[in-house]
C-alpha positions as CSV (number, residue, x, y, z in Angstrom):
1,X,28.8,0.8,45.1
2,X,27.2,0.4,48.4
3,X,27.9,-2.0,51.8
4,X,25.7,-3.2,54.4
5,X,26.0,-5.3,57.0
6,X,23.3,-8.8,57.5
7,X,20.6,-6.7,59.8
8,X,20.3,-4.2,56.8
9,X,20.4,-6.9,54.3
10,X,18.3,-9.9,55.3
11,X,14.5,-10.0,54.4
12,X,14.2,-6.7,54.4
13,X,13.4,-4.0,51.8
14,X,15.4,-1.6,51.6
15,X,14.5,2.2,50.2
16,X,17.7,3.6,48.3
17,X,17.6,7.1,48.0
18,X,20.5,8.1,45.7
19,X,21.4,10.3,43.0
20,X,22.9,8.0,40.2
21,X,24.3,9.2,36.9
22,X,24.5,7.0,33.8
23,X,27.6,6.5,31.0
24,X,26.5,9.1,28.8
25,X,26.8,11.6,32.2
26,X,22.9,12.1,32.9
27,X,21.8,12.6,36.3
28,X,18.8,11.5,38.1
29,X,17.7,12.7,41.3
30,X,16.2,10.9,44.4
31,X,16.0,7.6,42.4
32,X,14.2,4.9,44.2
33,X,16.0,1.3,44.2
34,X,13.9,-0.8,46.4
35,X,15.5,-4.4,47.2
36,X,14.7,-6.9,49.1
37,X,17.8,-9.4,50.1
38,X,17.3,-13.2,51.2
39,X,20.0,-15.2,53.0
40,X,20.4,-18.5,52.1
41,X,22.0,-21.0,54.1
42,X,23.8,-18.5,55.7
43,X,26.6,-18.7,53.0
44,X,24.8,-16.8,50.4
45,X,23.5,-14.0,49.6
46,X,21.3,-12.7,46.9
47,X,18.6,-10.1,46.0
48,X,15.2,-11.9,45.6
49,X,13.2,-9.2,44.0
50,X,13.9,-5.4,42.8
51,X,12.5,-2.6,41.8
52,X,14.1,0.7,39.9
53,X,12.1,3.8,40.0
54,X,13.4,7.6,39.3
55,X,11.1,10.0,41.2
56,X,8.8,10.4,38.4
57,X,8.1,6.8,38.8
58,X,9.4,5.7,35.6
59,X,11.5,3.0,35.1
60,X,14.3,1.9,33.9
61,X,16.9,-1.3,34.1
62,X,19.5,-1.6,36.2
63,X,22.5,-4.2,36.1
64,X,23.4,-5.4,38.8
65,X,26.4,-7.5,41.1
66,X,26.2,-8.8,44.8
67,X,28.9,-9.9,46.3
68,X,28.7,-11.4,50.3
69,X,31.6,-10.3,52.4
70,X,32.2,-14.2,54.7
71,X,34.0,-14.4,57.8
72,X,34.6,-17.3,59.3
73,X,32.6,-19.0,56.6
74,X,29.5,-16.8,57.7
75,X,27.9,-14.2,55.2
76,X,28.6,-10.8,57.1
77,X,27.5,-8.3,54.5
78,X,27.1,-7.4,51.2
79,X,28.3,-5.6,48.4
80,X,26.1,-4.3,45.9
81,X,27.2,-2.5,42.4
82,X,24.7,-1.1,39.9
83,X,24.9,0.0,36.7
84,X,21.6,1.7,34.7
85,X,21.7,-0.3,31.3
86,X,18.5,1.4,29.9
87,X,19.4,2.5,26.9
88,X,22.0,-0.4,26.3
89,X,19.1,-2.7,26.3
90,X,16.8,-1.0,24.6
91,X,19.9,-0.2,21.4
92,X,19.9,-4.3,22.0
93,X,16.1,-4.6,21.4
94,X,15.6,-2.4,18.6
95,X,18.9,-4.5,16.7
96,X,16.7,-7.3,17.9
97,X,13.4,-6.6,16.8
98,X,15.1,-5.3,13.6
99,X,16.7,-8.2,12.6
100,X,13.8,-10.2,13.6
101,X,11.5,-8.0,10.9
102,X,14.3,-9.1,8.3
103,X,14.3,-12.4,9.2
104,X,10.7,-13.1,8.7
105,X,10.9,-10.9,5.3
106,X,13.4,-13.1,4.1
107,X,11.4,-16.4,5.4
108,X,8.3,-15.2,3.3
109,X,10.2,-15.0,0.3
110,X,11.3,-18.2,0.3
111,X,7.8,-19.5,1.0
112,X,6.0,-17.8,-1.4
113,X,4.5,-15.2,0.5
114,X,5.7,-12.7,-1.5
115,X,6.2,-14.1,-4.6
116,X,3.0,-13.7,-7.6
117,X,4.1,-15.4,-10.2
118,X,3.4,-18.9,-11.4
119,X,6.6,-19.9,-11.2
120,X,7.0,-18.8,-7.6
121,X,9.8,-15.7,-8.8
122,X,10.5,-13.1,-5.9
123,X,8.8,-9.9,-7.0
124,X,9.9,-7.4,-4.3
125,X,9.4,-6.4,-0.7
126,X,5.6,-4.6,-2.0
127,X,4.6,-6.1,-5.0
128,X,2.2,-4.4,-7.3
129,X,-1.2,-5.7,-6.0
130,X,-4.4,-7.3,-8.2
131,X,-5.7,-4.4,-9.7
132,X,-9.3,-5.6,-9.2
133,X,-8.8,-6.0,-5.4
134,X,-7.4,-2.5,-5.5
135,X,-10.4,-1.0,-6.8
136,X,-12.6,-2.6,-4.4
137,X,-10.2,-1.4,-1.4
138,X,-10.9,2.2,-2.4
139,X,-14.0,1.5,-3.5
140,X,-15.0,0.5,0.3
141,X,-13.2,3.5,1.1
142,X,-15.5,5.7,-0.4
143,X,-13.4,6.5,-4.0
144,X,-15.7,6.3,-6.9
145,X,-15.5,7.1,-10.7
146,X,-15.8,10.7,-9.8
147,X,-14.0,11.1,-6.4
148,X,-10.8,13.2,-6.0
149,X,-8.2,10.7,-4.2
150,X,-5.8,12.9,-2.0
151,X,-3.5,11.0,-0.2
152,X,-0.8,12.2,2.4
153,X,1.4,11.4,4.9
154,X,4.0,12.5,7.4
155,X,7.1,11.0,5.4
156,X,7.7,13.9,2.8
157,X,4.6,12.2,0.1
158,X,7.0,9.1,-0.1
159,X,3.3,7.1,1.1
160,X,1.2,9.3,-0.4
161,X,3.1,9.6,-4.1
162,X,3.1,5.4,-3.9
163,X,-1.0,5.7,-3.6
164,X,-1.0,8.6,-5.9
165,X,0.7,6.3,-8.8
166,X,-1.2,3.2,-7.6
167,X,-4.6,5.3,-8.8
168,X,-3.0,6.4,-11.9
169,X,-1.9,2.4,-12.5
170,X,-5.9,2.3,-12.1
171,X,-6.8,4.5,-14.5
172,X,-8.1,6.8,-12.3
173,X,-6.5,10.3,-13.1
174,X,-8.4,12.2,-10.5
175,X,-6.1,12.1,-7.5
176,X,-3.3,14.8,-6.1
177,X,-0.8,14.7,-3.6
178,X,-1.2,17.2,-0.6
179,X,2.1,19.1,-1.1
180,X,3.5,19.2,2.5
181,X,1.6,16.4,4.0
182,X,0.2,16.6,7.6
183,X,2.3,18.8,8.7
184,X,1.5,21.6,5.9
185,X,-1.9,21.3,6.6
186,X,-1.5,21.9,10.6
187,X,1.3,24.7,9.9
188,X,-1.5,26.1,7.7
189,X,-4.1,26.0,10.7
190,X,-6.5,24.0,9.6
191,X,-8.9,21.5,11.4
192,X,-7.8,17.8,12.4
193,X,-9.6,15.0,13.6
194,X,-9.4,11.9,16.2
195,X,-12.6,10.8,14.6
196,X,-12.6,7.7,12.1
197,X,-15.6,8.2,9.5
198,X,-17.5,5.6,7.7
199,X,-17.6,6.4,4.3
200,X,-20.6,5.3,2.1
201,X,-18.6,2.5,-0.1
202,X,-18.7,3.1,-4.0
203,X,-17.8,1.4,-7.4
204,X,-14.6,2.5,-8.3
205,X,-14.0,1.2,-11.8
206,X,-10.6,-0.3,-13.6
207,X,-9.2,1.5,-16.9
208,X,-6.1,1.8,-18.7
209,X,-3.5,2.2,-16.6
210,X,-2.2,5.8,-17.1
211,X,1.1,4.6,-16.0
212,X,3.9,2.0,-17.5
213,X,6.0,-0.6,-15.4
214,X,9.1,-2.9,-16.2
215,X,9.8,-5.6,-15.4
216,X,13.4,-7.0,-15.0
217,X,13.8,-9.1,-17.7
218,X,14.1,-6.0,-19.6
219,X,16.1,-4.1,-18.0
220,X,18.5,-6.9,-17.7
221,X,18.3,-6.8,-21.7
222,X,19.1,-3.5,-21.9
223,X,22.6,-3.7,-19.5
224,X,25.6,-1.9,-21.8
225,X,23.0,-0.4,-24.3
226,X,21.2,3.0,-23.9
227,X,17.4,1.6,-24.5
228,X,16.8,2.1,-21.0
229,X,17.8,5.5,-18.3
230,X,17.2,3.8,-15.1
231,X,17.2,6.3,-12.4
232,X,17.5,4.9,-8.5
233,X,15.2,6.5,-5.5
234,X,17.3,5.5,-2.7
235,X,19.7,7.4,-0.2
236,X,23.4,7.6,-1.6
237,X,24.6,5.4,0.8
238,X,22.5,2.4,-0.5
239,X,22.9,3.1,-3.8
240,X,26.9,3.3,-3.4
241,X,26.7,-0.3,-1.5
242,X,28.5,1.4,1.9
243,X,24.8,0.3,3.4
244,X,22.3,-2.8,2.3
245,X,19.6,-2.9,6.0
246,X,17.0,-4.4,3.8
247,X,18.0,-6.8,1.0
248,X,19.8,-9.7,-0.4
249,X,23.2,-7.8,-1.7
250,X,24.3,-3.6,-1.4
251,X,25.0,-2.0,-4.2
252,X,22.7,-0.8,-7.7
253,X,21.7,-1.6,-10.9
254,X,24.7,-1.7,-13.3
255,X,24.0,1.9,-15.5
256,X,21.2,3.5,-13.0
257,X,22.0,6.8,-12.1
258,X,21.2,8.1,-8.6
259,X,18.4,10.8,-7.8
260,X,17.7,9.9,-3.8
261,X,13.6,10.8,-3.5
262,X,13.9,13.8,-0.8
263,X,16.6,15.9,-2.6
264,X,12.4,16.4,-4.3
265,X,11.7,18.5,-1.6
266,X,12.4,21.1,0.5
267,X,13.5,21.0,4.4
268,X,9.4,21.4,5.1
269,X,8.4,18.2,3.3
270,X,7.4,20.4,0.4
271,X,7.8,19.7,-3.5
272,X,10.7,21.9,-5.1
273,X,9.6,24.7,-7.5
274,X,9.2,23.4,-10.9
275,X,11.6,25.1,-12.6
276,X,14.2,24.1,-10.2
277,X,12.9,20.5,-10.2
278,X,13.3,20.2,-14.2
279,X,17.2,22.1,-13.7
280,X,17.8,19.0,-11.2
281,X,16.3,16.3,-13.4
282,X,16.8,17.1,-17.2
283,X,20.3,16.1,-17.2
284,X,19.3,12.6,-15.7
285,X,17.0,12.1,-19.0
286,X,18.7,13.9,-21.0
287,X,19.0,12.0,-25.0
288,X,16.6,9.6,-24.2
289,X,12.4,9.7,-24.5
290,X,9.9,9.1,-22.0
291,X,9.2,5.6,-22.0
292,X,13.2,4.7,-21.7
293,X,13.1,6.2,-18.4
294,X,12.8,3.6,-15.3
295,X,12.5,4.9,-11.9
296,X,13.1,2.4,-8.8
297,X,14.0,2.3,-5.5
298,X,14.5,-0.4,-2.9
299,X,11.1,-1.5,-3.5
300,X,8.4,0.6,-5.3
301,X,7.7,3.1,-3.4
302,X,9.7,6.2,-3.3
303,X,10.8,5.5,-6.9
304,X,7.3,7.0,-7.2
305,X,8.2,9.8,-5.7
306,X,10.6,10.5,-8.4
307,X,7.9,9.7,-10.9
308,X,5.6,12.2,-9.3
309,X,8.7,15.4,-9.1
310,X,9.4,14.2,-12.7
311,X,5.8,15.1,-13.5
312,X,5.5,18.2,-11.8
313,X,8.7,19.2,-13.7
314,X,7.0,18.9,-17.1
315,X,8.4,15.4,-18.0
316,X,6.8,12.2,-19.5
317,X,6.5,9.9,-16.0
318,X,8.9,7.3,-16.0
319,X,7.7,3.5,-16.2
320,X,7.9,2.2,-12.5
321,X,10.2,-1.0,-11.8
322,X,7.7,-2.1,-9.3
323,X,10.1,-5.2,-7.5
324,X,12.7,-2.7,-7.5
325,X,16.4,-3.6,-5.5
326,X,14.6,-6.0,-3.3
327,X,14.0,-7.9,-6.4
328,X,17.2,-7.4,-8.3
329,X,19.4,-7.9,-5.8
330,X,17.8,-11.2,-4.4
331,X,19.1,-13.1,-8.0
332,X,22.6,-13.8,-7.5
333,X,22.5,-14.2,-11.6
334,X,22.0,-10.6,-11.8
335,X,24.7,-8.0,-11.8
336,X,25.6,-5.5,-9.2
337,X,27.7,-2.4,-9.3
338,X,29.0,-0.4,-6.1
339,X,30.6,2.8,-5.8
340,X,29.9,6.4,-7.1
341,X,29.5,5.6,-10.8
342,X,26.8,4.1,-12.8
């Protein structure tokens, strides 16, 4: 808190040297507060325009009160108080920008943005896309008939195991995941690039799908009976219902067990060994076949992931519930359980 008296204050800019310390007990040296004070009618006081610096010249926000000291209805001085509120308001901004993303998801649903069907019936947050635009998209990318597809990422192969099923969905078996992503690759020393290349486009053609979906209709069918092993993606917390920061209602499918996607890897972003991947995931599909399996997860994608560790433990892959919770949850005709249990 700091006084002046008027001849400091008045239409002049003043250079506050101090060293400040915020709630969270972080110091910053020789901060810069520049502030310029107007008078106004002589009974007020305020600061017109100001300026917070620390000495590396970044900034940050500051909070603050001034209060005149009158005498004899006269302003005589001022006192200032100041609080940094950086990383108050930047908490408040994320929330914001958060809740505004959510907002708007929730607007295009109910305009149609994301819905595909005829009847205008919300299909998830990412939707399976036409599979003859998909084919062109790659095919501008440079992925022919004979093209090996390796996708990766920097999430643990929850971005790349989504593209990786979208090619099999294709028909196009020749495509891998890069076990590790990014990071395995740098770790391993090998050469990276700022440089965007232009690939020469080619005809990537549309087969069989090599991979099964559901839809929900059917799995609805299937509540109570054991025609169907449905096996959720997401973290436990979601999947209990303690947590919903995405869709309509918290909670899971009625029966679906929980697998979340990166107890599939190890703390490097890698793929667990085989062997211990089938330990981990035959009692999940134990007494039931292959194409009674469902993976899902909030919404399609790292229920692929689970797809993918299924297949590297020597299992049948799941069929994919593409609309996943974001679909399930958003009919309030469909049941929801919470909790630890199926």
């Amino acid at each position: 808190m700091l006084g002046y008296e008027p001849d400091e204050l008045i239409g002049k800019r003043l250079q506050i040297l101090m060293h400040t310390t915020d709630r969270t007990g972080r110091r910053y040296s020789d901060t810069e507060w520049p502030i310029r004070i107007a008078l106004i009618g002589g009974k007020e006081v305020r600061v017109e325009d100001a300026v917070f610096n620390r000495k590396d010249r970044s900034t940050f926000d500051v909070e603050y009160t001034l209060s005149p000291i009158v005498k004899d209805g006269e302003v005589r001085g001022a006192v200032i108080a100041f609080e940094d509120v950086t990383d108050r308001l930047h908490a408040q901004e994320a929330l914001r920008q958060t809740e505004e993303k959510y907002r708007l998801i929730h607007e295009n649903a109910v305009q149609g943005i994301y819905q595909s069907t005829p009847e205008g019936r919300f299909l998830g947050r990412h939707p399976l896309p036409d599979r003859t635009r998909l084919a062109a998209t790659l095919g501008a990318l440079g992925v022919g008939a004979e093209t090996l597809l390796v996708a990766y990422d920097e999430a643990d192969g929850m971005y790349a195991s989504r593209l990786w099923w979208l090619s099999l969905w294709l028909g196009h078996a020749r495509v891998a995941v890069l076990d590790g992503g990014l990071r395995a690759w740098q770790a391993a020393g090998l050469p990276v690039s700022r440089e965007v290349p232009t690939p020469a486009p080619r005809k990537l053609p549309v087969h069989v799908p090599l991979v099964a979906t559901v839809e929900a209709d059917e799995i609805e069918r299937s509540l109570g009976t054991s025609r169907l092993r449905v096996i959720d993606a997401r973290a436990a917390e979601r999947y209990r219902g303690d947590v919903e920061p995405l869709d309509a209602r918290a909670g899971h499918i009625p029966g679906a067990l929980n697998r979340p996607f990166k107890t599939n890897v190890d703390a490097e972003g890698r793929f667990r060994p085989a062997a211990e991947l089938r330990s981990a995931l035959e009692p999940l599909v134990a007494g039931v076949s292959g194409d009674a399996v469902v993976s899902q997860c909030g919404s399609g994608v790292t229920a692929c992931h689970n797809i993918l560790a299924m297949m590297l433990a020597g299992f049948a892959p799941p069929r994919l519930y593409a609309g996943s919770w974001s679909e399930w949850s958003s009919s309030p005709s469909r049941p929801v359980a919470t909790g630890a249990q199926p």
